[in-house]
Backbone as CSV, one residue per row, in Angstrom:
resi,resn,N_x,N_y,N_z,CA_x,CA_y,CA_z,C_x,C_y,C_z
1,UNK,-54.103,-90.833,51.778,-54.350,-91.004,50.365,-53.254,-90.269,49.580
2,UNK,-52.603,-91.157,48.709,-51.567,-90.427,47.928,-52.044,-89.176,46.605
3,UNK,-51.091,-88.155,47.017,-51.598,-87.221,46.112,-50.717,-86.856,44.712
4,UNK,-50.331,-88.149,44.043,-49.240,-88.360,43.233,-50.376,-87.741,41.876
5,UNK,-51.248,-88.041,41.695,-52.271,-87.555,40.273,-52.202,-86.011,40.373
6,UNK,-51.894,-85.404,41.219,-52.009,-84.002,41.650,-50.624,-83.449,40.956
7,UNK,-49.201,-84.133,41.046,-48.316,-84.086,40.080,-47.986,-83.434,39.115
8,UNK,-47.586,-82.486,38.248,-47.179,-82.443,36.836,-46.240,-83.282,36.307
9,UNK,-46.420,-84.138,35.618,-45.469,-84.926,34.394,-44.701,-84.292,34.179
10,UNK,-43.223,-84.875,34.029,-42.009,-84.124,33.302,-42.601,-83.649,31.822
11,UNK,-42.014,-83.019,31.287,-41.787,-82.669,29.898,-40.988,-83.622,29.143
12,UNK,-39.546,-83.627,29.727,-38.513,-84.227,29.355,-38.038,-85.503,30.614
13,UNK,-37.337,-86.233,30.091,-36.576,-87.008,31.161,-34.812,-86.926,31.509
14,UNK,-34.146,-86.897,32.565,-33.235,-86.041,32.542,-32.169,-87.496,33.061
15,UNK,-31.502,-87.700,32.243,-30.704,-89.206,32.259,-29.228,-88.514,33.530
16,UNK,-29.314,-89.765,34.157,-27.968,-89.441,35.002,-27.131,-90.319,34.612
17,UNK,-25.970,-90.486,34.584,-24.743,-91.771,34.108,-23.564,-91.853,34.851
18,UNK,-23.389,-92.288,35.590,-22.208,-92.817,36.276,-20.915,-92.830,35.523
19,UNK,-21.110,-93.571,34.249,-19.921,-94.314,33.454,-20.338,-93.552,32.403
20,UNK,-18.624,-92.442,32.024,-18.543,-91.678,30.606,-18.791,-92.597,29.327
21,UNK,-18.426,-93.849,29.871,-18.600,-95.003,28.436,-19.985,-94.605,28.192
22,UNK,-20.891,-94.851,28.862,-22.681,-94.778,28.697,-22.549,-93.358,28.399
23,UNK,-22.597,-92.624,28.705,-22.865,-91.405,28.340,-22.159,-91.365,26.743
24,UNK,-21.280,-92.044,26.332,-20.992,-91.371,25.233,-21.133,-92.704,24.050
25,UNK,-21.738,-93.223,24.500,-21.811,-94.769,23.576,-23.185,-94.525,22.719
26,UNK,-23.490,-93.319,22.216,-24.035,-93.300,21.174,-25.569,-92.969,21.382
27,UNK,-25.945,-92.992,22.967,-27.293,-92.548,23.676,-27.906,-91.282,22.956
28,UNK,-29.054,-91.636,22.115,-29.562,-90.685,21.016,-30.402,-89.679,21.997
29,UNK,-30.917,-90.477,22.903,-31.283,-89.148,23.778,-30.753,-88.669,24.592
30,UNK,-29.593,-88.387,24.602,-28.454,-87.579,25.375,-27.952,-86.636,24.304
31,UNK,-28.178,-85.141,24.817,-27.890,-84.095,23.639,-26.560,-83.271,24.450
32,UNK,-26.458,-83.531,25.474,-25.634,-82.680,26.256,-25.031,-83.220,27.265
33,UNK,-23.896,-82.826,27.456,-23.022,-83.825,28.767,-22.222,-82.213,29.593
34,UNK,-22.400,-82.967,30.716,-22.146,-81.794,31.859,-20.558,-82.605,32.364
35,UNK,-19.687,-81.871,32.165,-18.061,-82.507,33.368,-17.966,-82.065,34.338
36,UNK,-18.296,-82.895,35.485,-17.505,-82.454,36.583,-16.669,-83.694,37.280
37,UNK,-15.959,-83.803,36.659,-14.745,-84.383,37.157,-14.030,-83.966,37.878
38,UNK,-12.778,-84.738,38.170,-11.561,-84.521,38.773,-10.989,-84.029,37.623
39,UNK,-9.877,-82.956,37.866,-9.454,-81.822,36.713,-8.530,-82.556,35.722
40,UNK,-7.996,-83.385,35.828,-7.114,-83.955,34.869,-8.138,-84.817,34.286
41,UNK,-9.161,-85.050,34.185,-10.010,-86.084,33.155,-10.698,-85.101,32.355
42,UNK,-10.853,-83.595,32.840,-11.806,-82.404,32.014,-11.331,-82.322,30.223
43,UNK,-10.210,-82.347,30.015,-10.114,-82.013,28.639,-10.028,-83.323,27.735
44,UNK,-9.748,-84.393,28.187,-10.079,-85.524,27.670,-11.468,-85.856,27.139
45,UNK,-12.303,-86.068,28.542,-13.826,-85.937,28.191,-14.602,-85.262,27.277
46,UNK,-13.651,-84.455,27.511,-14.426,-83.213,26.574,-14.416,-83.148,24.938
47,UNK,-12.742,-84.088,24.877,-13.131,-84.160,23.351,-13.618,-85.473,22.747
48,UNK,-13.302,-86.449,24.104,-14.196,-87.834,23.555,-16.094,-87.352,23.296
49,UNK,-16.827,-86.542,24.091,-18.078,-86.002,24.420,-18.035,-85.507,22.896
50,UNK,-17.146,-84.478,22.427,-17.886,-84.019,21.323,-17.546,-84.650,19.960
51,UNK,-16.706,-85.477,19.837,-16.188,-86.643,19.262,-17.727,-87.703,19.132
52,UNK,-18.342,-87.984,20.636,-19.721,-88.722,20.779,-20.961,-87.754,19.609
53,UNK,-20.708,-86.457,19.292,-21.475,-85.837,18.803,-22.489,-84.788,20.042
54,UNK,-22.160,-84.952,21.026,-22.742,-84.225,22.301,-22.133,-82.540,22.189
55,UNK,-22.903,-82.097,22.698,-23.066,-80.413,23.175,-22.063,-80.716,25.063
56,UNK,-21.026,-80.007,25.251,-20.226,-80.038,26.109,-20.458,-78.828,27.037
57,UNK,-20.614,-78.934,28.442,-20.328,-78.089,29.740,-19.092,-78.359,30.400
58,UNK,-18.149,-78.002,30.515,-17.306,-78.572,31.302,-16.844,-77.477,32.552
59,UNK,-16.505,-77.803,33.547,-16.243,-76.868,34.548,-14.931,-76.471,34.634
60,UNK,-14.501,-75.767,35.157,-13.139,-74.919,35.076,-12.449,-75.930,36.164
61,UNK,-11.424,-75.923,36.154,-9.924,-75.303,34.732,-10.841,-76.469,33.503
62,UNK,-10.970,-75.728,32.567,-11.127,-76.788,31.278,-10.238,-77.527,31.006
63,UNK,-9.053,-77.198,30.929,-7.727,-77.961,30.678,-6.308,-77.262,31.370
64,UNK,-4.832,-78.246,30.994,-4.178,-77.325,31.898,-3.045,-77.229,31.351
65,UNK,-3.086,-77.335,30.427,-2.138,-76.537,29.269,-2.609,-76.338,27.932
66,UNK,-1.864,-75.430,27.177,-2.270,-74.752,25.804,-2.433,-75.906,24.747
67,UNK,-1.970,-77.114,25.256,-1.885,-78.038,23.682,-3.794,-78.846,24.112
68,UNK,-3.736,-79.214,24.873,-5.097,-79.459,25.664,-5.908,-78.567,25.244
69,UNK,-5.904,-77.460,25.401,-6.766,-76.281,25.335,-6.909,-76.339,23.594
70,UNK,-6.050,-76.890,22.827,-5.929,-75.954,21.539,-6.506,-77.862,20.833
71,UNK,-6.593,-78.682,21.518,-6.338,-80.070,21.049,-8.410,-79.898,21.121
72,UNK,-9.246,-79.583,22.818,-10.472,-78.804,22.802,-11.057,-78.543,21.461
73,UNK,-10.599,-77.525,21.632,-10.946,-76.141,20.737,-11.027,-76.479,19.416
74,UNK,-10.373,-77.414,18.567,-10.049,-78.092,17.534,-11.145,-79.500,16.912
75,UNK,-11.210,-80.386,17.869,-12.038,-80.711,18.271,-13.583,-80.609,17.946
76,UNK,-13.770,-79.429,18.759,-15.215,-78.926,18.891,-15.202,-77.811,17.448
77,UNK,-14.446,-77.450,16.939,-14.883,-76.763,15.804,-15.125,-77.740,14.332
78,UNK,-14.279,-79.326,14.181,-14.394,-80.193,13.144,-15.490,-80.855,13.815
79,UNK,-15.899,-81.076,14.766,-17.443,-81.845,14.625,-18.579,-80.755,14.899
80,UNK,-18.615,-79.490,14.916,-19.507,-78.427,14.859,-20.300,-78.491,16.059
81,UNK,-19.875,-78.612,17.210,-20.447,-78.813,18.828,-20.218,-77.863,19.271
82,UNK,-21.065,-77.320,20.359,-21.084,-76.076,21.298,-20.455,-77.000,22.536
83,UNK,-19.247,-76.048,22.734,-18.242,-76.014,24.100,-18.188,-75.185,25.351
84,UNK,-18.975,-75.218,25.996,-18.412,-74.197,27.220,-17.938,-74.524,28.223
85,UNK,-16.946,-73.215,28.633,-16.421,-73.544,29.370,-16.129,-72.552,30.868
């Protein structure tokens, strides 16, 4: 006898996405995007993501030079998004 009623219900539902297009095509219930990419797609993503209006995680190296880093940083301060990195 299955003991699935025994269960707790999520709270929330926790979206996975394959394709950065979906993730950033405007998904109202997507508040936050996690990068783990391959390192040369990290600082790109990151400013298309907060560009999408998303809250950004990205994993280290964030980027891999200063204009990247400063192109980021720029970025995430004119659309008022939390960046970490």
């Amino acid at each position: 006898m299955p003991v699935s009623w025994l269960a707790p219900k999520p709270a929330h539902t926790i979206h996975r996405l394959s394709d950065a297009a979906a993730a950033l095509a405007g998904v109202a219930a997507i508040d936050a995007v996690t990068i783990a990419t391959p390192n040369h797609w990290h600082s790109l993503m990151t400013i298309w993501s907060c560009q999408a209006g998303k809250d950004v995680y990205v994993e280290k190296p964030a980027c891999h030079n200063l204009f990247e880093g400063l192109r980021m940083r720029s970025e995430e301060r004119r659309v008022g998004k939390e960046c970490l990195r």
